[in-house]
C-alpha positions as CSV (number, residue, x, y, z in Angstrom):
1,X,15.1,-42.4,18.3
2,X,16.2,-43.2,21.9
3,X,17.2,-39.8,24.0
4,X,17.2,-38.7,27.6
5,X,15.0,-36.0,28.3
6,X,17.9,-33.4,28.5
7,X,20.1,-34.1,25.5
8,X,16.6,-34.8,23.7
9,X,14.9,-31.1,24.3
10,X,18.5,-29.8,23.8
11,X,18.5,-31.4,20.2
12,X,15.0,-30.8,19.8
13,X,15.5,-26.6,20.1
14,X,18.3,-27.1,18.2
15,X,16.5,-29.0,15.4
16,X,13.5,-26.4,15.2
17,X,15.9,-23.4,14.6
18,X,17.7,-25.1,11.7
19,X,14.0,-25.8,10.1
20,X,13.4,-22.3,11.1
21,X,16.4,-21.3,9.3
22,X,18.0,-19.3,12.6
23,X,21.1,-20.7,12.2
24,X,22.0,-18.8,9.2
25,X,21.1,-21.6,6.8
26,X,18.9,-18.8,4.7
27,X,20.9,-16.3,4.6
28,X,20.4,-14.2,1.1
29,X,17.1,-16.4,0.3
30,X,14.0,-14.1,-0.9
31,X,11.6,-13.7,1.5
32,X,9.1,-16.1,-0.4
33,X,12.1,-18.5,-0.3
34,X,11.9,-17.8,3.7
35,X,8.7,-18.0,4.1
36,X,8.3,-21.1,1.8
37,X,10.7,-23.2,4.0
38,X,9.7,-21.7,8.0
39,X,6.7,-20.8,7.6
40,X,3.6,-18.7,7.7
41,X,4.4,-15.2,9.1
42,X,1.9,-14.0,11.8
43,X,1.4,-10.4,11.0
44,X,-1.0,-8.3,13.7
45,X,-0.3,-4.9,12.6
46,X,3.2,-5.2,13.9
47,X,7.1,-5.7,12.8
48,X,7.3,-9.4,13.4
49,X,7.5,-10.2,9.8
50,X,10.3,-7.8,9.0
51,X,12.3,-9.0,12.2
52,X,12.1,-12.8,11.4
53,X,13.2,-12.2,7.8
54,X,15.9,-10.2,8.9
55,X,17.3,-12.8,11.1
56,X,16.8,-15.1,8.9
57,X,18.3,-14.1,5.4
58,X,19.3,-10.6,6.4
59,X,16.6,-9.0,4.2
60,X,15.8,-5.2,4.3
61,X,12.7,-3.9,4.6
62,X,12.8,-2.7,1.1
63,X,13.4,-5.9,0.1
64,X,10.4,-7.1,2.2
65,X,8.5,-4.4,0.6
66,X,9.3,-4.8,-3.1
67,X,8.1,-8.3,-2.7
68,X,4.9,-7.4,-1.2
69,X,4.1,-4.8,-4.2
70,X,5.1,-7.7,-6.6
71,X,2.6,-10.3,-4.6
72,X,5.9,-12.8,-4.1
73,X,4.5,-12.8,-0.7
74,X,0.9,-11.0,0.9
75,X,-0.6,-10.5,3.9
76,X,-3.7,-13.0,3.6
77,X,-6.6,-14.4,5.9
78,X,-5.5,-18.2,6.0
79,X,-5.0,-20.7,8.9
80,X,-7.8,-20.0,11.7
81,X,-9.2,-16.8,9.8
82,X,-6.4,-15.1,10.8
83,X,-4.1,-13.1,8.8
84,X,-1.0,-14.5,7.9
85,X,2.1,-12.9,5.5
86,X,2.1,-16.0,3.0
87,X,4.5,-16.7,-0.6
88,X,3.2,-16.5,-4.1
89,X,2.5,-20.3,-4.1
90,X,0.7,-20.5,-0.8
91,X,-2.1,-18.1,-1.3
92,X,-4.5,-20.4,-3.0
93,X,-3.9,-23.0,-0.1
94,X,-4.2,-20.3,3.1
95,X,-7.3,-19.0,1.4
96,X,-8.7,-21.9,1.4
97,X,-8.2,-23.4,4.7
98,X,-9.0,-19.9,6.1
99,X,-12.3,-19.2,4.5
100,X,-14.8,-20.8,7.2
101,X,-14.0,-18.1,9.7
102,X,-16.1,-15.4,7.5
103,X,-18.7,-18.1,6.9
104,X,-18.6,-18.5,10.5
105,X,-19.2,-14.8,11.5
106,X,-21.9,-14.5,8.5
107,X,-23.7,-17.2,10.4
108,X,-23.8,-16.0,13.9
109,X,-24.8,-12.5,11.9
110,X,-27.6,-14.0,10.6
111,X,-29.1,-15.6,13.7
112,X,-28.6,-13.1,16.3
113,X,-29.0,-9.8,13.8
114,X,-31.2,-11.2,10.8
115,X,-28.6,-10.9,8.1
116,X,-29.4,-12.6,5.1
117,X,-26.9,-14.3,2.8
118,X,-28.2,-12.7,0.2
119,X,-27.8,-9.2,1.4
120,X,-24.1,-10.2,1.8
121,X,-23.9,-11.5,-1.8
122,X,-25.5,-8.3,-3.2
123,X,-23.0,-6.1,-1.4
124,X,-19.6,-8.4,-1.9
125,X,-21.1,-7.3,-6.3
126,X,-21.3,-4.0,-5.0
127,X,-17.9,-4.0,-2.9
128,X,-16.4,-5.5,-6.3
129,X,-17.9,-3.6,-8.8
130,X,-17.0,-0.3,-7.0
131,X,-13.0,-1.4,-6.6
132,X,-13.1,-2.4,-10.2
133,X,-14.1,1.1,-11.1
134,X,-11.9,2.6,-8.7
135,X,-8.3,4.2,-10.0
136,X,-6.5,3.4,-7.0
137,X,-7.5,1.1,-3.9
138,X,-10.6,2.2,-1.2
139,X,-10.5,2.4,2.2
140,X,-13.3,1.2,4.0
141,X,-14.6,4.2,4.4
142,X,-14.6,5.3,0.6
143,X,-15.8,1.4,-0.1
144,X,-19.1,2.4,2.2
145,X,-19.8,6.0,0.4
146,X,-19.1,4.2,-3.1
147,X,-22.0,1.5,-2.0
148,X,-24.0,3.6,-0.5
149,X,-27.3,1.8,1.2
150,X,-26.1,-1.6,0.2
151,X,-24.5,-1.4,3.3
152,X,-26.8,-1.7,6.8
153,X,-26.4,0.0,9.8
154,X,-26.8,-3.5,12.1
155,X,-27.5,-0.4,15.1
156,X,-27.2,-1.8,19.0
157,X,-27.7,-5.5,18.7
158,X,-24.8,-5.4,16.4
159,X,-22.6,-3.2,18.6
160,X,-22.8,-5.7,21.8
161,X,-21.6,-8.4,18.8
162,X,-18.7,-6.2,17.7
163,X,-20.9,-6.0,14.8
164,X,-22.0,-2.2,13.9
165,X,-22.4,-2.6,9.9
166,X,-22.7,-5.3,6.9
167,X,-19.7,-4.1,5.8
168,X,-16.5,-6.1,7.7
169,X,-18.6,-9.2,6.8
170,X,-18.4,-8.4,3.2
171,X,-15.2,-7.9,2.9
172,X,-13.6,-10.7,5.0
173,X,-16.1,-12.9,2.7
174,X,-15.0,-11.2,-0.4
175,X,-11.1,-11.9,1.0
176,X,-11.6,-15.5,1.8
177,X,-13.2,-16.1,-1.6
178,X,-9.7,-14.6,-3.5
179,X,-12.2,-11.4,-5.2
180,X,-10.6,-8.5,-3.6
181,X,-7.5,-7.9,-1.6
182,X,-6.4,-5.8,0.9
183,X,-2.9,-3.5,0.4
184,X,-1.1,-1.6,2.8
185,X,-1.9,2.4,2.8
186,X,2.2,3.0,2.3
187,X,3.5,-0.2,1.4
188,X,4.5,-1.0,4.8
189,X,3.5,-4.6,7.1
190,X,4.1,-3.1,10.4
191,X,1.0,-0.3,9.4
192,X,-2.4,-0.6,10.3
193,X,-4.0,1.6,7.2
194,X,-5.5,-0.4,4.4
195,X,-6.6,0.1,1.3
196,X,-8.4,-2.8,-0.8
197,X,-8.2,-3.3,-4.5
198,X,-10.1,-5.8,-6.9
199,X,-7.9,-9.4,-7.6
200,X,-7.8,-9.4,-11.6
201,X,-5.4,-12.5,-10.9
202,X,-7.0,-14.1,-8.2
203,X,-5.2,-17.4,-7.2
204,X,-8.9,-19.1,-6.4
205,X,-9.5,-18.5,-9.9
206,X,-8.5,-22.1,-11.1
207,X,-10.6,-25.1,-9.1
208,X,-9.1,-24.7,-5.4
209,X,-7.9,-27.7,-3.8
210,X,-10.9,-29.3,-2.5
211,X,-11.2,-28.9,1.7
212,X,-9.5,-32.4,2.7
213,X,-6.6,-32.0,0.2
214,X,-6.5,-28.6,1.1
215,X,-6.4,-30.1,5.1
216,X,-3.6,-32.6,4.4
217,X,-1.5,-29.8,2.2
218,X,-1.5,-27.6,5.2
219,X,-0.8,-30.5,7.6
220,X,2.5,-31.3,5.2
221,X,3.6,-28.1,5.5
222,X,3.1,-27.6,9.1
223,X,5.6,-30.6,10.1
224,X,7.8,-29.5,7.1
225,X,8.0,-25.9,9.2
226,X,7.3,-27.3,12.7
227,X,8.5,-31.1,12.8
228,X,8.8,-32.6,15.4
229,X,5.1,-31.9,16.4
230,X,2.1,-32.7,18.1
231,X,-1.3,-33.3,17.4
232,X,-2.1,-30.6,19.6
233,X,0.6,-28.2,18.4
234,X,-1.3,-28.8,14.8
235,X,-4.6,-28.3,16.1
236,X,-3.6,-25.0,17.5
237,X,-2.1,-23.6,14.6
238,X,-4.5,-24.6,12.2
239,X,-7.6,-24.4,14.3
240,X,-9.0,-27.7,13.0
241,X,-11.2,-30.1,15.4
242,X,-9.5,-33.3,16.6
243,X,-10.8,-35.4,13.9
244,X,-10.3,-32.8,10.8
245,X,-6.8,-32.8,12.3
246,X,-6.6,-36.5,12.4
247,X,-7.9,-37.4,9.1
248,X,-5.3,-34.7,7.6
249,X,-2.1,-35.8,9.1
250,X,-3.4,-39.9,8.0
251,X,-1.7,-39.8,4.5
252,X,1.3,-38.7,5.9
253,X,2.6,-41.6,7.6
254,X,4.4,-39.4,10.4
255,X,6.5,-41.2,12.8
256,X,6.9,-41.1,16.2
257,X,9.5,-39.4,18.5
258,X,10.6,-41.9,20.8
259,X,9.1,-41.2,24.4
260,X,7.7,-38.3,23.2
261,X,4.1,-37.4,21.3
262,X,6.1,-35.2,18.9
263,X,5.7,-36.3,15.0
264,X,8.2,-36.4,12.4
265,X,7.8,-36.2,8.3
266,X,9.1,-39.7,7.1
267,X,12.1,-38.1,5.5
268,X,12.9,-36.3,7.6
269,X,13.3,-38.8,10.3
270,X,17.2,-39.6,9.3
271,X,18.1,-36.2,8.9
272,X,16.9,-35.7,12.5
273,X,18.5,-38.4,13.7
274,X,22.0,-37.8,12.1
275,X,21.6,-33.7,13.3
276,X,24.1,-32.6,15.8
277,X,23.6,-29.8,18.2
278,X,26.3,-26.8,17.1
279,X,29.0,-26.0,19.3
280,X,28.5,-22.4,18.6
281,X,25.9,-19.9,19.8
282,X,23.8,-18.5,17.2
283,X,21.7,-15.8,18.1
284,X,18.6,-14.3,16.8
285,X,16.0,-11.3,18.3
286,X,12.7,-11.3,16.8
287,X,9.6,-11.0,18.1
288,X,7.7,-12.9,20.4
289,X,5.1,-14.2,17.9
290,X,7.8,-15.5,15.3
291,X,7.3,-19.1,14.0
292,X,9.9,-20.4,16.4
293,X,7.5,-20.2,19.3
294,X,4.2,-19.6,17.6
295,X,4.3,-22.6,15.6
296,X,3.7,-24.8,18.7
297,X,2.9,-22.1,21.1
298,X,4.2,-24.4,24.2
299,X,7.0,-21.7,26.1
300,X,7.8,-24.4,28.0
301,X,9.8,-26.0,25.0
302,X,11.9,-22.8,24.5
303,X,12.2,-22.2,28.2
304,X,15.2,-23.4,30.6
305,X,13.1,-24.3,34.1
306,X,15.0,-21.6,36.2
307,X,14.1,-18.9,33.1
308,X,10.7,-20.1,33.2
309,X,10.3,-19.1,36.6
310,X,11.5,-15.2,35.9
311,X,9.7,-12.5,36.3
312,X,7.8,-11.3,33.4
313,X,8.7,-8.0,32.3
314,X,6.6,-5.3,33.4
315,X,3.9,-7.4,34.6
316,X,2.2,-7.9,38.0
317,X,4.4,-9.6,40.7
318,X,4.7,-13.6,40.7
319,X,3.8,-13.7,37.0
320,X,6.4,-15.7,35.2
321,X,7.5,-16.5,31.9
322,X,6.7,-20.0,32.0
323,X,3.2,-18.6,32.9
324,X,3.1,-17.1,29.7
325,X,0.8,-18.1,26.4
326,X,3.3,-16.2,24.7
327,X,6.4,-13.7,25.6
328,X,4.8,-10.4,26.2
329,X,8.3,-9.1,24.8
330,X,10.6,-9.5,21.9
331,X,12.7,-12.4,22.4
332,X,16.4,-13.5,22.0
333,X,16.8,-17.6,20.8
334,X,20.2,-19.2,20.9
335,X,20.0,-22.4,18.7
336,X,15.7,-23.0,20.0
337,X,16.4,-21.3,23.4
338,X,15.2,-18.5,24.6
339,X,18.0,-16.5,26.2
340,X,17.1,-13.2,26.8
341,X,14.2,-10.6,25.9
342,X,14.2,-7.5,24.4
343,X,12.3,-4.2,23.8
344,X,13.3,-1.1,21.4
345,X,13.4,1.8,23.0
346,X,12.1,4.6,20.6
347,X,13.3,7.3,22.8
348,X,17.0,6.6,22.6
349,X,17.1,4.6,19.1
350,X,18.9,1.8,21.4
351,X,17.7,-2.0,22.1
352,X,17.0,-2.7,25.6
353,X,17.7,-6.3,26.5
354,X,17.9,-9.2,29.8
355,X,20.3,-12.2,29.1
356,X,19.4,-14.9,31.0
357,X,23.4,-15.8,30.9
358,X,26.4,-13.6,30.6
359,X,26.3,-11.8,27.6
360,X,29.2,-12.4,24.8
361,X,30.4,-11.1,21.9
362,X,28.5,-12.5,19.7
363,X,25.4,-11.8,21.3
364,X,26.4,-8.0,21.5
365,X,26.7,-8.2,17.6
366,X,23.0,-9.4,17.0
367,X,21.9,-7.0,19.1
368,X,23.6,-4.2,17.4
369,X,22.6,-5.5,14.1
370,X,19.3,-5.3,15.1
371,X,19.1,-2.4,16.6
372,X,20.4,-1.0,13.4
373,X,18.2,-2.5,11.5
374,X,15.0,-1.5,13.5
375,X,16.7,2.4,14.2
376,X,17.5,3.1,10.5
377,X,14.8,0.8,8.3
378,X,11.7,0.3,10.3
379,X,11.9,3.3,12.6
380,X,10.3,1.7,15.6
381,X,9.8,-2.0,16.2
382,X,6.1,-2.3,17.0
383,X,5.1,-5.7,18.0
384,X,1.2,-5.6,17.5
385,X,-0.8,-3.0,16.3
386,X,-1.4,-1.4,19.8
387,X,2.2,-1.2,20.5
388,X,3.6,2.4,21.1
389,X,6.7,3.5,22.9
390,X,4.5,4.6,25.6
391,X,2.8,1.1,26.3
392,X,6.4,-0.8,26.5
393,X,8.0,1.7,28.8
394,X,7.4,-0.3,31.7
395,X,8.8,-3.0,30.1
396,X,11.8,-1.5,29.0
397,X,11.8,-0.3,32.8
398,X,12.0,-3.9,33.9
399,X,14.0,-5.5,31.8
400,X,16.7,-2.2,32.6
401,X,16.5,-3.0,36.0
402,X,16.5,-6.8,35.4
């Protein structure tokens, strides 16, 4: 696949949006649909999900929603223990490649704070046996009055861990293992209020892919979603060591970009090479943690060099963009590149947004939409659990004054 560097990361950005199905390719596919071809959905608390299916098949959030209450698509701990929003026919597979992270923790618990496996075990039956009896799903706080002692107070040792009870152990254990589930308060992904209910259906009920097919699955999918890829963009996202990440991708028979590390699927390899860059802008605003950076989590990629070296909004003088891990606002992609970022400003019910270029018609109309969308349907467009109108008012400053 011979390419200069420019036309290459020009096709490149290009390419990744049309597997990230920014270029309108998805439009009026269900949200499993979505999520089944782009990928895993990082969640945090925040409106990320809701944004990037918006953008990309023009859902509403009570479309969202509905398919959540239906488990088409959850909110699950999967690739690095984090949580992830996942389809139907994932769940079994992000379960599994997420469940050493609560091993992990029980572990460290029970060298540094003399936890015992056991006691775990005996409370997950409790936790269970509690939400089984239970009407309606338990908050945490409800779960640890319906238990009563089988939960332990782990007192200072466990506060300096982040550790102050048995309890979060349990039920990110219970979680990983497919026995119980945790539900959103109102129904809502962008909420941080959960309650947790027992899994009659669990999808770790049948035999679960054993860890190494369960490696190579996730490794598929990841250059299905994220193609052309790197080791090293792989290892991030799924948190694997260099040989687990290795001995995943070996069955796969990737191949090379030329003059690059970047992988390709084997079929995918002449579709890449026949795709042409479109002539026409397409532009998308979602948030900064959507697949189309996350994914590879490299700004540089999305980044012209002369927007790499701007300002970051609302931050400390001389830090950049291109300085960034990842965009500490909302950000606007135009066929892979970032063009612009963007903040809501609660106040006013408008979007607040810096085009790197002059701004056209077309980008004025994904904006509105947008702000539509986020004004009417979500309300606010929270990026992360901590997010308030209050903590991005700076922001929104900057990028005003940009």
């Amino acid at each position: 696949m011979p390419m200069t560097a420019e036309v290459g990361l020009e096709k490149l950005r290009a390419w990744w949006s049309h597997r990230q199905g920014l270029d309108g390719t998805l439009a009026g596919a269900s949200a499993a649909e979505v999520l089944a071809r782009t990928g895993w959905a990082r969640s945090v608390g925040g409106c990320g999900p809701y944004l990037g299916l918006f953008a990309r098949a023009g859902l509403d959030r009570r479309a969202v929603d509905e398919a959540v209450a239906n488990l088409e698509i959850h909110e699950l701990p999967s690739a690095r223990g984090c949580t992830y929003v996942l389809p139907k026919q994932d769940f079994a597979l992000g379960l599994t490649v997420g469940a050493g992270a609560p091993e992990g923790e029980i572990a460290a618990a029970a060298k540094h704070l003399d936890v015992t496996r056991a006691e775990i075990d005996e409370l997950c039956d409790a936790i269970v046996d509690a939400l089984q009896a239970a009407a309606e799903p338990l908050e945490a706080a409800q779960i640890r009055q319906a238990v009563g002692d089988a939960v332990r107070n782990l007192g200072e040792a466990g506060k300096k861990r982040g550790q102050t009870t048995t309890l979060p152990m349990a039920l990110g254990l219970l979680q990983a293992q497919g026995r119980i589930r945790r539900v959103p308060v109102n129904g809502r992904l962008d909420q941080q209020r959960f309650g947790y209910v027992a899994w009659s259906s669990s999808p770790l009920v049948e035999p679960a892919p054993d860890t190494e097919t369960a490696r190579t699955e996730l490794a598929k999918r990841y250059f299905a979603w994220a193609g052309p890829a790197s080791l090293k963009h792989f290892r991030w996202f799924s948190g694997f060591t260099a040989a687990q990440a290795k001995s995943a991708v070996a069955p796969l028979d990737l191949q090379p970009v030329e003059g690059t590390d970047l992988l390709l699927l084997p079929d995918h390899v002449a579709k890449f090479e026949s795709f042409s860059v479109p002539r026409k802008p397409s532009y998308s605003l979602v948030a900064g943690i959507d697949g189309i950076h996350l994914l590879h989590r490299e700004m540089s990629r999305l980044l012209d060099p002369a927007d790499a070296a701007r300002q970051s909004p609302g931050a400390r003088a001389g830090r950049t963009l291109g300085g960034e891990a990842d965009p500490q606002s909302p950000i606007i992609v135009d066929r892979g590149r970032i063009v612009g970022l963007w903040e809501y400003d609660h106040d006013t019910g408008k979007i607040v947004y810096q085009s790197f270029g002059k701004p056209d018609k077309a980008l004025s109309d994904a904006v509105a939409r947008t702000e539509q969308f986020v004004r009417d349907q979500l309300g606010d467009a929270r990026m992360t659990s901590l997010d308030s109108p209050k903590s991005r008012a700076p922001r929104i400053a900057a990028l005003r004054g940009s």
